[in-house]
Phi, psi and omega in degrees: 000314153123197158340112173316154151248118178248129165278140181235160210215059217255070210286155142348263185239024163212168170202162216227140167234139172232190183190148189262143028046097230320106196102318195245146183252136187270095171301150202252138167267142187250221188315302148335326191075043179269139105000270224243119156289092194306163184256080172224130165247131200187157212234151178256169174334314185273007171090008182271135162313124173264187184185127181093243184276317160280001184248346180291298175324304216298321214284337168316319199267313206216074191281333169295330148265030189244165176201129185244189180016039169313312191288016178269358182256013178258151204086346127287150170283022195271161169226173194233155190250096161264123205040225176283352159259165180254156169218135193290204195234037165245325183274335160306309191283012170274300216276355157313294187271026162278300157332289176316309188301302206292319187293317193251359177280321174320282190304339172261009159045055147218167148331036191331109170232330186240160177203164167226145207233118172308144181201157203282159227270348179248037150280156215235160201291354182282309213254050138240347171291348182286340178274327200261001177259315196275341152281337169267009162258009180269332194132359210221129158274126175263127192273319195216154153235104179250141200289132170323300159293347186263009174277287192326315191275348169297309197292328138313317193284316176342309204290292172264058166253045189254335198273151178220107189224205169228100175257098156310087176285091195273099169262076185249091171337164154315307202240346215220158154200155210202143189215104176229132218255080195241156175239134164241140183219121187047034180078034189222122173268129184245131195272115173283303199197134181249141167200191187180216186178121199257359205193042172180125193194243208216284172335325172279330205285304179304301209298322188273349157295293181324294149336287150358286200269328177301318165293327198270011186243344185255043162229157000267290235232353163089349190251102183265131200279358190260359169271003184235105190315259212329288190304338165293330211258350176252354156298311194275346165283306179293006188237001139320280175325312179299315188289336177286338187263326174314334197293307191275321186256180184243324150200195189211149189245135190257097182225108180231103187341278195243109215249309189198151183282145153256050220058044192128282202273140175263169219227114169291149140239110171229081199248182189205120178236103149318150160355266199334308177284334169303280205306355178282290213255017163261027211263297163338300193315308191295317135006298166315318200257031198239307157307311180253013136316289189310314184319299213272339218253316193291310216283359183247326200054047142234149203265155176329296164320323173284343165315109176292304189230150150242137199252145189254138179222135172122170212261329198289335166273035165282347178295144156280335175302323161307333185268349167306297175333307199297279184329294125028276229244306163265343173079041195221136188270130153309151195237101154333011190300345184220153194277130161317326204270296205259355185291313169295316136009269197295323162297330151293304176335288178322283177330285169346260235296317202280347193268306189276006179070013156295323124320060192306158206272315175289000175272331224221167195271113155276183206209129169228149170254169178239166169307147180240015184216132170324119163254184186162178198232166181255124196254187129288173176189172179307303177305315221223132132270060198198045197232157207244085138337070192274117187267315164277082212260176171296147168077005184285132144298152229210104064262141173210155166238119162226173194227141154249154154245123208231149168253162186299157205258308188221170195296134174094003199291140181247346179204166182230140173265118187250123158221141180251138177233142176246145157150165177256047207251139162268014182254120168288328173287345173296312189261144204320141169238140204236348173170158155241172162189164176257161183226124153283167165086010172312129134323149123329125177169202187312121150330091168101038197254316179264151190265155115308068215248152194242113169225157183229122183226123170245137198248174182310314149289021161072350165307122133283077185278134146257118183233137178245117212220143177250099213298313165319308177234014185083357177303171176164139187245176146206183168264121170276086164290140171236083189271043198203331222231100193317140200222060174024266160228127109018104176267127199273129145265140191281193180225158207257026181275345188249039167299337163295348176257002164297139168294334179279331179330307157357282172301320190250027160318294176324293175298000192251314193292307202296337171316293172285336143337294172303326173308299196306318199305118196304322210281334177306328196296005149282341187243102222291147169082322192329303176303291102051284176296324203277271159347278194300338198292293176331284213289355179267354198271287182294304181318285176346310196290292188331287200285348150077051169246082206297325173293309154337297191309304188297297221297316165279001122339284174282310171323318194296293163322295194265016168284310201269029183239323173291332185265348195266000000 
């Protein structure tokens, strides 16, 4: 069967591995003889790295070499500062899951090289190739990046497949939430509609403690603890502790002897904060998560009453004030059905077991997902050249094709310049920009006389092509996305349809048909990157011919082969 393939879980503020086992996903332990691994990095006196549970200790001690919650800064250009150097969140969280890859290679007494890694469902495509960057710099080929809620509910659907429902995943993380909307049916889980908040999570829930306890300590003593890294970091434990004992008790008494000097004299924080009081100044936070509840309600066209379960996944829903918030808000009692702590794991686990067949597929759930973002190309408008042109809308399942049609802008245009964007901005320059490319050979004529036409297709492997064709005489170019797989540049493609009219052609008909032949086959579009190889094999194949380079051409050939020998 080959290299175990393990699901990672690369939380906020824990992060987690699992592995299927027959049949079943396995939490994996680590060094520790832990579960669950804080996601803290950090370097010790002697410059060596720590990772987890000693870099977690460390930062009480020494928080200037240390580093938490990293993951709300990948995908950002921000760098974090340990001692005098700075790292980007991509090398942190590379010597994270490095860790994770040394730990589960131990306990599976193999090599760990491959995963598939979890991300929250409203990450936009820069911060998840910055996570598909930071496994291949740990040492890990990432096989899949699958969205956080369709893990949880994988790891649910495993259990119930039998079941024909509406599930609501409500995910609220350390750093992130994320409320995505799936129907199950005969053993097919389907992702309706997703949405979220990338900058709200149980650390803002610490922060509003925090806020708290700090103002009642500068009205006693005149002193704000947030002008003292130590006295912040020991504020930020205790308003963990608190919030964690609130889940259980009616309130917690916060007392720390010597928090900070005063003229000297060392200075207690010592208050007593009840429920009542937490559920005040969290109120606001819940609030937030309410929105993109409506979003995911519209965006599906299921109405509240049509929810069957809503599942809670993530460490933050253990306050009892979320499952109040929910309860509240849908009038639906949220359902303990999966361990929060551990449900994303074992659903990238699931995932894993289903890419390497340890999950057989008549065994196992199938599953399709959606874009959790707009795509689109950049345009005219009456107003603008600058108008965000939606080819693609958010929330589609995915696999999708969709088409425009667009005209030329001004008298003479001989070309177009395609540049693609995601996001839900009606400004195109607002939202991520993921490539471009030009399509030449315009006739020369009128302002709006030649059509354009414009399509976009994502496929089940996060591939994304876009092609542009000019309908009066067929010229057309496109672009190759890889939206999962870290990509330098964007490969501008020529184009390979008159590949048949090569003097070389000949020799390689045979092998181009069983190719394509095999793309129709329904059952590939389940069997992840295969369509992905199967595609790009095909089309390095024809450029050879197109380009009359016989050597080239056998080598992709024999690629070619030995894909469609591997699908036999």
């Amino acid at each position: 069967m080959g290299t175990a393939i393990i699901g990672i879980d690369l939380g906020t503020s824990t992060t987690e591995a699992a592995v299927i086992r027959d049949g079943k996903p396995v939490m994996i332990v680590n060094m520790e003889n832990e579960v669950i691994t804080p996601s803290a990095v950090g370097l010790d006196a002697g410059g060596n790295w720590v990772v987890g549970e000693k870099a977690r200790a460390q930062y009480l001690l020494s928080p200037n070499n240390t580093a938490i919650e990293v993951k709300r800064k990948i995908g950002t250009n921000e760098e974090i500062r340990l001692g005098r150097q700075f790292y980007t969140p991509v090398k942190l969280s590379a010597k994270l899951l490095e860790y994770v890859k040394t730990y589960a290679s131990e306990y599976l007494e193999e090599e760990v090289t491959r995963a598939v890694i979890s991300v929250p469902a409203y990450f936009d495509d820069i911060q998840r190739q910055a996570t598909v960057k930071a496994g291949m710099e740990a040492g890990l080929q990432v096989e899949r990046i699958i969205n956080e809620p369709t893990a949880a509910a994988l790891s649910y659907g495993l259990e119930h497949m039998e079941e024909e429902s509406h599930i609501l995943v409500y995910d609220l993380g350390g750093g992130t939430f994320d409320v995505t909307l799936l129907e199950m049916f005969d053993g097919v889980l389907e992702v309706k509609a997703s949405n979220g908040d990338n900058q709200l999570g149980g650390k803002d829930f610490d922060e509003k403690l925090m806020d708290l306890l700090n103002g009642r300590f500068m009205k006693k003593h005149g002193v704000d603890l947030r002008k003292n890294t130590y006295a912040m970091v020991k504020l930020k434990e205790e308003a963990e502790r608190c919030k964690k004992t609130l889940s259980t008790q009616p309130s917690c008494h916060v007392l720390v002897p010597m928090i900070i000097e005063k003229g000297g004299q060392p200075l207690a924080l010592d208050e007593m904060v009840t429920v009542e009081q937490f559920e005040e100044i969290v109120q606001e936070l819940l609030n937030r998560t309410h929105r993109p509840i409506d979003v995911v309600l519209a965006d599906s066209g299921v109405m509240p009453s049509e929810i069957d379960r809503v599942i809670l996944v993530g460490g933050s829903t253990r306050m009892p004030i979320v499952t109040k918030d929910i309860h509240s808000y849908l009038n639906i009692m949220p359902s303990q059905a999966v361990n929060p702590d551990f449900a994303v794991a074992e659903g990238a686990a699931i995932q894993a077991g289903m890419i390497q067949g340890s999950i057989r597929s008549e065994d196992g759930i199938i599953m399709t997902d959606v874009n959790p973002y707009t795509l689109g190309i950049r345009a005219m408008d009456d107003w603008s050249d600058d108008c965000m042109s939606v080819v693609i809308p958010r929330n589609v399942t995915i696999p999708a094709t969709r088409s425009h049609t667009y005209y030329t802008s001004w008298d003479g245009q001989t070309e177009a310049h395609i540049e693609v964007y995601q996001g839900e901005s009606d400004i195109a320059s607002s939202n991520h920009f993921l490539g471009d490319f030009v399509v030449r050979d315009i006739p020369f004529g009128k302002a709006g006389k030649e059509k354009i036409g414009v399509q976009f297709s994502y496929n089940m492997n996060g591939m994304l092509e876009v092609k542009a064709s000019i309908l009066s005489n067929g010229a057309e170019a496109a672009i190759e996305i890889n939206m999962l797989q870290e990509t330098d540049a964007a490969e501008e493609r020529i184009d390979v349809s008159k590949w048949k009219d090569s003097p070389i052609a000949k020799q390689f008909r045979t092998v181009i048909r069983r190719g394509e032949r095999a793309l129709k086959n329904p059952q590939i579009q389940y069997e992840p990157f295969l369509t992905d190889e199967l595609e790009s094999s095909l089309y390095y194949l024809k450029k050879a011919i197109v380009m009359n380079d016989p050597e080239e051409a056998e080598e992709a050939e024999e690629e070619l082969m030995d894909i469609l020998e591997d699908l036999e």
